[in-house]
N, C-alpha and C positions, 0 to 999 in steps of 0.2 A: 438226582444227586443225593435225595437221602437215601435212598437205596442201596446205595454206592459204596455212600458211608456206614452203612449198616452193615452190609459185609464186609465192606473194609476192614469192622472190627470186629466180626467173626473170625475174619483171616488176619488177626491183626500182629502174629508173629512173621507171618512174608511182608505185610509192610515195612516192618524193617531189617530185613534180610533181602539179598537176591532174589527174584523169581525165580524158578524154572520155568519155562515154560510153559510146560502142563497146568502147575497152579493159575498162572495167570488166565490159561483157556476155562480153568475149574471155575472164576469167580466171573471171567466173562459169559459163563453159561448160566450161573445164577442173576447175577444181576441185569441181564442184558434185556430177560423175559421181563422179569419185574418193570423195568422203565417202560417197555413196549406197552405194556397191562396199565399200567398208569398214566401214560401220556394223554388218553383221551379223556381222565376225569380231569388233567392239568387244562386241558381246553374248556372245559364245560366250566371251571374255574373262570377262569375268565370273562369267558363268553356271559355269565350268568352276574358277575362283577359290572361288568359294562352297562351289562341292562339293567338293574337293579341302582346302579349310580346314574343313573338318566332317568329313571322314576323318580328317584329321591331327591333329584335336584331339581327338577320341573315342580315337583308338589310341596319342599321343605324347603329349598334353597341351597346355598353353598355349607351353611353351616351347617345343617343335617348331614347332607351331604360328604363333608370333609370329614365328621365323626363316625359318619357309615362307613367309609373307605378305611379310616385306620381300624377299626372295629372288625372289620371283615378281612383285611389283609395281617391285625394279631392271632385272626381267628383260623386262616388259611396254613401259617406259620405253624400255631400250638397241633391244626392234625399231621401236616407235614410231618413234625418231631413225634407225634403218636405213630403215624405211620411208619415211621423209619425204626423206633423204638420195637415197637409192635412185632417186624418184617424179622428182629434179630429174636425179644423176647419168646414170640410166642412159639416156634418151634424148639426154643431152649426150655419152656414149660412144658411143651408134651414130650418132650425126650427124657427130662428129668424131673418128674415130678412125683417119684418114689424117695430116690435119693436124695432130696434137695428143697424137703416142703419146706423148710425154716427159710432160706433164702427166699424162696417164690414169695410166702407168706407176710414176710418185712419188706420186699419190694410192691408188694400189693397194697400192703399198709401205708405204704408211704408215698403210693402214686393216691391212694383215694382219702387220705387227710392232708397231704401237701397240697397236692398240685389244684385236685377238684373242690378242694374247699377251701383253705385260707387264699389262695391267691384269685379263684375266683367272686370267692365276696371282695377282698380289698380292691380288685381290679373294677370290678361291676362298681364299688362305690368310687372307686374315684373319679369315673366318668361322670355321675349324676351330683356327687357333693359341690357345692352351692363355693364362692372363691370366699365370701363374704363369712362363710362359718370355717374358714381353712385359715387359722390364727399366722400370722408372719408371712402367711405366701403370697399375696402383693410382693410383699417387699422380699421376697428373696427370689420372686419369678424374674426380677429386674438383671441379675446377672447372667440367667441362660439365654434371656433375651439379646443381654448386649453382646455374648459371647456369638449367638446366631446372625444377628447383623450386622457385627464388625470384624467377626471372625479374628478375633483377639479378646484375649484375656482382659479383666479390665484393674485397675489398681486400688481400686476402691476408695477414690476421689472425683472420680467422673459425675458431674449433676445426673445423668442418666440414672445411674446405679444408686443414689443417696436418696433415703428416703425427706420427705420434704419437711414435716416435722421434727421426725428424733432427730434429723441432721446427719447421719453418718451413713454409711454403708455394711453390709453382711459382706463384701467381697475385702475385707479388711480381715474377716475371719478366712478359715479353711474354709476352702467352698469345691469340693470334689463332688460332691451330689448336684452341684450346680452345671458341672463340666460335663458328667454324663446325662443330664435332662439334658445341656445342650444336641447332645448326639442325637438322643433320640426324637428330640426338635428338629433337627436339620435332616434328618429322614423320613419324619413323617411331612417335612415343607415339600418332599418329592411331590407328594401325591397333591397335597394338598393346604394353601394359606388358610385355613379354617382355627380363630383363636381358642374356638371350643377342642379344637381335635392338638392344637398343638399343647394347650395344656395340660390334657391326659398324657399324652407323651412325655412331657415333664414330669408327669408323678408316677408313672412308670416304675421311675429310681425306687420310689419309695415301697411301691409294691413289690417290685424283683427281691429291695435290702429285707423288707417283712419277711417274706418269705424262705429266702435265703440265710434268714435266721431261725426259720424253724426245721430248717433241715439240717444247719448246726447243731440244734440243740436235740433232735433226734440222736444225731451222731453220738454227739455226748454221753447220751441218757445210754447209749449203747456199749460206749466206753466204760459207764459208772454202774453202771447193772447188767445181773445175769442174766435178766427175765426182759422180755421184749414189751411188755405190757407197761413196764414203769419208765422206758424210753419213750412210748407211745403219752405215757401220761405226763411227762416233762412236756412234752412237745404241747401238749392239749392248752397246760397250764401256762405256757410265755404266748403262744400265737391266739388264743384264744379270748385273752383277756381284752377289753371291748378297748381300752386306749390304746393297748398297742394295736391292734386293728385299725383304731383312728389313725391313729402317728403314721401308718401303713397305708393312706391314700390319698396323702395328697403333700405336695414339698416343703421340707426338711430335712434337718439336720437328724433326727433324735433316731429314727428309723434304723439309717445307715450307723450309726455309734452304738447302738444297741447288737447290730449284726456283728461290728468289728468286735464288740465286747466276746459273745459269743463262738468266736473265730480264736480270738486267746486265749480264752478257755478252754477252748477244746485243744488245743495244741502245748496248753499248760500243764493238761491230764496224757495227753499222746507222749509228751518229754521225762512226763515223770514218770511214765512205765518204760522207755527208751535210753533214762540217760539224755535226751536232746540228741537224739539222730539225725543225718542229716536232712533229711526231709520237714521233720520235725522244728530244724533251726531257719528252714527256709521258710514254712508256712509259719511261726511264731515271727520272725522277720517283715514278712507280709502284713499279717495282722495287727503289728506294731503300726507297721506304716499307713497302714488304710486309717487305725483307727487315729492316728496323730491329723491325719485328714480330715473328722468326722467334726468333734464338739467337744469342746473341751472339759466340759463334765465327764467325760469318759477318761479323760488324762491318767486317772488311778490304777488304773490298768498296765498303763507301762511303766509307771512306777514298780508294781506290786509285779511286771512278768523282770524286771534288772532282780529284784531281791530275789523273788522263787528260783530264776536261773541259777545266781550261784550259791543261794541254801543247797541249791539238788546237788547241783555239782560238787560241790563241797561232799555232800552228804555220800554220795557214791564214790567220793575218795577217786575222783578223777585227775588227771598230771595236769598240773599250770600249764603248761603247751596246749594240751586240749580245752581245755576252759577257756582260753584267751582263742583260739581261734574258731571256736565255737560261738565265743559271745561278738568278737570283730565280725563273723557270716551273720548272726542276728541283726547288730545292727547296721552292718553294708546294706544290707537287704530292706531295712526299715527307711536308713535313711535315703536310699535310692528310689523307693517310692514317694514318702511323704519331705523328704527333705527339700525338696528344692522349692516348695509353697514358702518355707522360711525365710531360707536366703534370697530369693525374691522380695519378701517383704522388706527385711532389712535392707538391701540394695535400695530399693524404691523408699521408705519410709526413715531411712535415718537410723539403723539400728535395730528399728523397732519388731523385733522379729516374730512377735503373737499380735501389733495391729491393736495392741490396747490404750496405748497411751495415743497413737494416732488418731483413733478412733473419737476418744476424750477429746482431744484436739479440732478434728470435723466438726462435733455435737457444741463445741463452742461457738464454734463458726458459725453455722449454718441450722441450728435447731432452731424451732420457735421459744421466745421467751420461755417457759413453763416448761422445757424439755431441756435447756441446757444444764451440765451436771450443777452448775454452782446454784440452781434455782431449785434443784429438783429433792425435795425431802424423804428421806431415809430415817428407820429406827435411830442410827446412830447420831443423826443429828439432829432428832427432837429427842433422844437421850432417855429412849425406851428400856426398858429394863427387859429381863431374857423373859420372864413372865410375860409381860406386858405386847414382846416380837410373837412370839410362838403359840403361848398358850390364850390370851386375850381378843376379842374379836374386837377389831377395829374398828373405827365410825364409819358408817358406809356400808361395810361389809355385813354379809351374812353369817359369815363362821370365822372361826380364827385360822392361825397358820397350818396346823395341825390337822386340823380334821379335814381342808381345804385341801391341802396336798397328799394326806391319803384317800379321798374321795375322789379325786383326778388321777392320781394313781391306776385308783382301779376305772376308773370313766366317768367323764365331765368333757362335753363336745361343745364343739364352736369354741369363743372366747370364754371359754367356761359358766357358760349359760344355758347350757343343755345339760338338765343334772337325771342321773338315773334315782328312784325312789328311793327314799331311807331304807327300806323293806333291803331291796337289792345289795347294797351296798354290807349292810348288817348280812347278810347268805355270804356274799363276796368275805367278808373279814373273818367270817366261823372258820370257812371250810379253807383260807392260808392261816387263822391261828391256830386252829386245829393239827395241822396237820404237819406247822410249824413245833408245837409242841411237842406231839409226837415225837417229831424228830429229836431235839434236847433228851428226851427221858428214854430211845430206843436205837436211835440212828446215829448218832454224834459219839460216843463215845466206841461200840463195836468197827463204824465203819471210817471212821475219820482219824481213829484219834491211836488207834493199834500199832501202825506203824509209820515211821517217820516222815518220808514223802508225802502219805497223805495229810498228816496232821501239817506237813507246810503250807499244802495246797490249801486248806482251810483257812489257815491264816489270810493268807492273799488273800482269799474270796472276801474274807471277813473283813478285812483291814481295808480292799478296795469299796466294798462297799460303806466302810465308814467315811474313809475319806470324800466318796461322793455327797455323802448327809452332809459331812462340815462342811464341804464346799457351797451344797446352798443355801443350809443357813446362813454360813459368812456372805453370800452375795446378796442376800435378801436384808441381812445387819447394814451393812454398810456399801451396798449397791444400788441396789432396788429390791423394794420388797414383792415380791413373789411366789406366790404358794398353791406352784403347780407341782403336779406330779412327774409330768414328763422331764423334770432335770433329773429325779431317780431314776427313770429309767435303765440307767448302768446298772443298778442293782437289780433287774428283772429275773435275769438268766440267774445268777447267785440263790436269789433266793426261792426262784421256783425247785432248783435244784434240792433244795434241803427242803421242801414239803415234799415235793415228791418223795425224796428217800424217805418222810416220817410216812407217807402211806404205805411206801413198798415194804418198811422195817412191820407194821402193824400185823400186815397179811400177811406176811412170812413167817409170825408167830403162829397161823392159826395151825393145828391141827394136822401130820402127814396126807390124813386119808381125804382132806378137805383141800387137798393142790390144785386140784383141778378148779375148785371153787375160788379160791383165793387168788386164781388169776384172774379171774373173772372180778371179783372183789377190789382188785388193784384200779382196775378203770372204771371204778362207781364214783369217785370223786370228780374223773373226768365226765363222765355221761351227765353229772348235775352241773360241772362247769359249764358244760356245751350249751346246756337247757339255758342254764343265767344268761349265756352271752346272745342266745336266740332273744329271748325277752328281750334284752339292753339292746341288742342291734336289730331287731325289727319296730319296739315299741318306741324304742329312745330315737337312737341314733340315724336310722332313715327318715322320718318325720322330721324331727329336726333341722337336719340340715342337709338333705339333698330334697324334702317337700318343702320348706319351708318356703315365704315370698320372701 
């Protein structure tokens, strides 16, 4: 079948066209040998599956057992799609590999830093990471579960679904990353009941959105520069960084809203060199909607793509006709993905169409004393001053707001009890201020600021990511105080984007006869990235919480 498909899309203009004939006898000659060639390792598959799950269950049990089977049948699947990848690829590399090294070269790059590294570490750890160091996922495994056992959605009033103390539920929020662990829950129950094996399936989500966001932000970095090395180095600086790597194995929200962020982005830059084409208006459409789906920290984003749409559009002196049915395809498109999570809510909750004031409502009900809102103390109502919220360390605490949420920022695992060295953290904040700086005094005004579209698209970036800061300070003033990193997360992609361009702008200074060097030069920030996150995820983060008792 991959096979199939692999020619399929060698030949993929008589797909949809008529056959003749001939063509079709053409790709039954090709692919007919290939399956015959294949069928017998399809058996030995098997065969070596069956045996190997009847050792494993005699000597481990069911639980071994059930995490050997999905483990071996994600692992059958990944050479499948190498295989069939491979079957199209590799005669298109030795046919064209005069005419065509830049393409070969980028698809090379991007099979051997996507695919073999960020998603195989996020995947590897989210098998072994510990549920007890995986902050909120208790309580947000409770909705794929009930979705898996009642095969319905639940409302987020069910005791099932509410946690027992805080009183409320997560399925009051958007809960889309909750809906696709269920899938891949109810496919790995084919094989196998194993609690171990079905919760890697649940954080699946989280490794696929990881991942899926570095290959946006490849895109990106492809989109926003000449040079392949400073796409390469975007990509280094968001997937590499050790919390998003956390955020990346195992279930939440933060993962997936960080991907959608990155999804708008790039179709914020694809519109601005298009006008909003239609493609353009569909994948921006998409990306609204997914991320309307994600966490609400990420909100700024569809705020900041309504304004950049019609700045552009305005700005290219496009006809009120087009503007208006451009912007009605954006949001048909939005609202036909993420819209109906709303109107649900409201139907079922009275109006309540973000589940916040319900939610308050539950947490009355049903939280323990010491968790209902009217018990629970806030800056605001012990009448903290801005100093006293942000910049003062609290009793109890170790740091203040501050240093606490840019040290989790860059990584702080478990319930924020697994901290990487001072040492670390100080490399971590040189080589983004640095390169952040750079950027202010070499990259922001030649490349951002020259001509008009780009200088809007700035804004957005700049303006969403402010809005995300206010958003957690105001939740942390008068919500709960909380001084993690992971609610910035929306500003990752933003602002790796503007280090990178201050290293790309640095090297691009140097020298004509030094090009060849200065490409080389562009990924020395990443090569010391890579090193820091090897330290923080071998030394920190495995010990931590996938050794940990």
């Amino acid at each position: 079948g991959v096979v199939a498909i692999a020619f399929g899309y060698k030949y993929r203009a008589a797909v949809f066209a008529p056959l003749p004939s001939a063509q079709l006898g053409g790709i039954a000659r090709q692919t007919v040998p290939y399956g015959v060639a294949l069928a017998p390792a399809q058996i030995l598959f098997s065969l070596s599956s069956g045996i190997c799950l009847s050792f494993v269950g005699n000597a481990s049990g069911e639980n071994a057992q059930g995490l050997f089977a999905f483990g071996y049948s994600l692992a059958q699947l990944v050479t499948a799609i190498q295989a069939g990848f491979s079957t199209y690829w590799g005669p298109y590399v030795y046919a064209h590999y005069r005419e065509q090294q830049e393409r070969i070269a980028r698809v090379h790059d991007v099979l051997n830093l996507l695919i073999f590294g960020f998603f195989c570490i996020s995947f590897g750890t989210s098998i072994f990471l510990k549920t007890e160091h995986a902050p909120d996922e208790a309580m947000r495994m409770l909705i794929p579960q009930y979705i898996v056992s009642h095969h319905a959605l639940p409302n987020g009033m069910e005791e099932s679904v509410r946690h027992p103390l805080w009183g409320f539920s997560y399925a009051l929020y958007p809960y889309l990353t909750a809906i696709i662990s269920s899938v891949f829950m109810a496919i790995t129950s084919l094989f196998t009941k194993s609690a171990a094996a079905l919760l890697t399936a649940a954080r699946l989500t989280s490794v696929l959105s990881g991942t899926g966001t570095l290959i946006v932000v490849f895109l990106i970095g492809e989109e926003l520069f000449e040079r392949r090395e400073s796409a390469l180095l975007g990509g280094i600086f968001v997937g590499f960084l050790p919390q998003f790597v956390f955020l990346s194995c195992y279930v939440n929200n933060d993962s997936f809203a960080v991907f959608t962020v990155a999804l708008i982005i790039y179709f914020w830059i694809r519109g601005m060199k298009s006008a909003f084409c239609k493609k353009d208006c569909i994948g921006l459409g998409a990306g609204c909607g997914l991320c309307a789906l994600s966490y609400y920290n990420a909100y700024a984003y569809l705020l900041c793509s309504i304004l950049l749409f019609f700045a552009l559009m305005i700005h290219f002196r496009k006809p009120a006709k087009e503007i208006f049915v451009k912007a009605l395809a954006v949001f048909a498109i939005a609202f036909l993905i993420g819209g109906w999570f709303f109107i649900r809510n409201a139907v079922i909750h009275d109006g309540d169409l973000l589940g916040m004031r319900t939610s308050n409502e539950s947490a009355a009900l049903y939280a323990a004393d010491e968790y209902k809102p009217e018990n629970r103390q806030t800056p605001a109502s012990e009448g903290w001053s801005f100093q006293q919220t942000y910049l003062q360390t609290p009793e109890g605490r170790t740091s203040n707001w501050l240093f606490s949420t840019v040290s989790s920022f860059i990584g702080s695992f478990s319930y924020m009890t697994v901290h990487l060295p001072m040492v670390l953290y100080l490399l971590y904040g040189a080589l983004m201020a640095f390169g952040f700086l750079v950027f202010l005094f070499l990259g922001m005004v030649p490349h951002w600021f020259h001509k008009k579209p780009q200088l809007l698209l700035f804004v957005m970036l700049f303006l969403a990511c402010l809005v995300t800061l206010f958003m957690d300070m105001y939740n942390t003033y008068f919500s709960d105080y909380q001084s993690q990193g992971r609610y910035l997360m929306p500003a990752l992609v933003p602002l790796m984007i503007w280090i990178d361009d201050g290293y790309s702008s640095l090297t691009a200074k140097l020298p004509a006869e030094w090009k060849r060097a200065s490409c080389h030069l562009t990924l020395l920030p990443g090569a010391v990235w890579l090193v820091l996150f090897l330290i923080s995820y071998i030394g920190f983060l495995i010990p931590g919480c996938c050794m940990a008792s």
